[in-house]
C-alpha positions as CSV (number, residue, x, y, z in Angstrom):
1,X,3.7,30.4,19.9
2,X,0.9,33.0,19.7
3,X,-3.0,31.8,20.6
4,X,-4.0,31.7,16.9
5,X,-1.8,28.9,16.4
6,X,-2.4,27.1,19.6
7,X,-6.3,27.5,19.0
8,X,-5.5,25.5,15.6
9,X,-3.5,23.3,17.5
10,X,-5.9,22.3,19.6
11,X,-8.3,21.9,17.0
12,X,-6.5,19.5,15.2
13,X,-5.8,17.6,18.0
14,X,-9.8,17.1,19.0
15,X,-10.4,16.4,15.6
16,X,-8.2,13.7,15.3
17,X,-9.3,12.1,18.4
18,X,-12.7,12.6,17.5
19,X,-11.8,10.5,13.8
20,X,-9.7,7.8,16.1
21,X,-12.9,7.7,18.3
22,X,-15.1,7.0,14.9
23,X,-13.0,4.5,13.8
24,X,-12.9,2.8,17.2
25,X,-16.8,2.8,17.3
26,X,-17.2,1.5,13.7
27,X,-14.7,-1.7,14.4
28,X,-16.6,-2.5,17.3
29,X,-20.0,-2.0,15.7
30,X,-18.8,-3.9,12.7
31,X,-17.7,-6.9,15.5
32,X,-20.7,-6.7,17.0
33,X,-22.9,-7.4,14.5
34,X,-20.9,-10.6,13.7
35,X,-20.8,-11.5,16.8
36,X,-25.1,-11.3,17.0
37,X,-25.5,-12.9,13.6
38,X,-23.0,-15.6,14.1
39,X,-24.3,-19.2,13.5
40,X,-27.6,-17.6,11.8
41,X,-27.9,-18.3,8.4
42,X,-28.4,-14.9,5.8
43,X,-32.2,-13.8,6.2
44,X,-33.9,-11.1,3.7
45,X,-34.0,-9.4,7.2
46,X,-30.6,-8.6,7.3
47,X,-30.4,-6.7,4.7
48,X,-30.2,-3.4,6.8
49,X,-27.2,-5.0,9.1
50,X,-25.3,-5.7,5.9
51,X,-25.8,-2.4,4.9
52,X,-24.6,-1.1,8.4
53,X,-21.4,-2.9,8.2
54,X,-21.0,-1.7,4.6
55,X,-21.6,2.0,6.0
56,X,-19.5,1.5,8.9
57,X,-16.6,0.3,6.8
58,X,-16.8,3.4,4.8
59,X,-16.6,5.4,7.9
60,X,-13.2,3.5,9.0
61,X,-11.5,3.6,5.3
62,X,-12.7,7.5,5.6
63,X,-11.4,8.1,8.8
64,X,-8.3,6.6,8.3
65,X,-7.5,8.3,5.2
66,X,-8.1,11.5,6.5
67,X,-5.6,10.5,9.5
68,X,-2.9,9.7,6.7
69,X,-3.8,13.2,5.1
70,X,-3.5,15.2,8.3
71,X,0.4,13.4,8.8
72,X,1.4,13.7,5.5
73,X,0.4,17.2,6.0
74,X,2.8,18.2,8.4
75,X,6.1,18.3,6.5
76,X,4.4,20.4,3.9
77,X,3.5,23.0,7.0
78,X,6.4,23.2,7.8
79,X,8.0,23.7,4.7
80,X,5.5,26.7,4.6
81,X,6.5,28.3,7.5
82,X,10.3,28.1,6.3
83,X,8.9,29.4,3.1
84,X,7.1,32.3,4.4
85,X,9.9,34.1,6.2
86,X,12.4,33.4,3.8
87,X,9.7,35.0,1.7
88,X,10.3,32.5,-1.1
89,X,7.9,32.2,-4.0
90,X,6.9,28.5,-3.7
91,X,5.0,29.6,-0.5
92,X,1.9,30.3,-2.9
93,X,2.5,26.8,-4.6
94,X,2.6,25.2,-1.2
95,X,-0.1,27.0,0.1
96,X,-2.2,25.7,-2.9
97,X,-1.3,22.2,-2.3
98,X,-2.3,22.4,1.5
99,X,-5.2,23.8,0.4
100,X,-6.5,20.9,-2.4
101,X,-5.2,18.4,0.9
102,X,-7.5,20.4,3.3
103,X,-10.4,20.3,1.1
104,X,-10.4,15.9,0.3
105,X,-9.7,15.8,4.1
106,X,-12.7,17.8,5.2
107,X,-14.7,15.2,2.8
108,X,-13.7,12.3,4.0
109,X,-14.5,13.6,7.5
110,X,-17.9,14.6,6.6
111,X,-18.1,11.2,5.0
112,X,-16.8,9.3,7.7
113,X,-19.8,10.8,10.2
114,X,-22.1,10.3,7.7
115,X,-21.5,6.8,7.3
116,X,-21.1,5.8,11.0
117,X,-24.7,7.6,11.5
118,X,-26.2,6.3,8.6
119,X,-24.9,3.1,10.4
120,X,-26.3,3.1,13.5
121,X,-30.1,4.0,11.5
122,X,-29.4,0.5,9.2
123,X,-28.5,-1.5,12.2
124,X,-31.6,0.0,14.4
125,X,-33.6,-0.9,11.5
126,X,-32.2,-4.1,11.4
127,X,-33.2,-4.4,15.0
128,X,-36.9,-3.0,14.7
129,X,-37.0,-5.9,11.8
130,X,-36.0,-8.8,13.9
131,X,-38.5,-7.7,16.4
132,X,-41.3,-7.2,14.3
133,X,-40.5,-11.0,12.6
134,X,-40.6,-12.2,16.2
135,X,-43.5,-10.8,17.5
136,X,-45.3,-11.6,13.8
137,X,-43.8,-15.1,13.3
């Protein structure tokens, strides 16, 4: 294997475990905001933490998606590879197709950081609200 394509290895492989750490943080972001509202009844206030949650589920439909693309990607590689040095025409079609796949995946990455960030804001904001009901009320 030459260092080009263990470079892209490890690439892949920190990116996925950067998505699986993502989607780790959301679910337990998501279950901890139940867990502090629970028993509360819904307040005006909490409009922020909904709107958290709402994010963070976005950021764990994102992230997984994206997981699903980068597996279902790997036959296709291969196939490209085999392609390639038999010097077969699909290559190009193949190549295409990898390339539309590679371009929704690096979306839903993008989204799924974008949603877990925009996340934590709504849920800080959620915070700085309860506090300034508390210290007002």
């Amino acid at each position: 294997m030459n260092i080009q394509q263990e470079i892209v290895n490890q690439f892949r492989q920190q990116q996925e475990k950067y998505i699986y750490y993502l989607v780790a943080l959301s679910v337990a972001a998501i279950a901890f905001s139940v867990h502090n509202t629970l028993g509360e009844p819904i307040k005006w206030s909490q409009l922020p933490l909904g709107l958290s949650v709402v994010l963070w589920g976005i950021s764990i439909y994102c992230g997984l998606t994206s997981l699903q693309h980068f597996i279902g990607s790997l036959v296709p590689n291969v196939d490209l590879i085999n392609a390639k040095r038999a010097q077969s025409p699909i290559a190009e079609k193949i190549q295409e197709g990898l390339n539309d796949v590679s371009k929704k995946t690096t979306g839903l990455v993008k989204t799924q950081r974008y949603t877990f960030y925009s996340g934590m804001v709504c849920y800080v904001l959620w915070h700085l609200t309860e506090m300034i009901i508390l210290a007002y009320c």
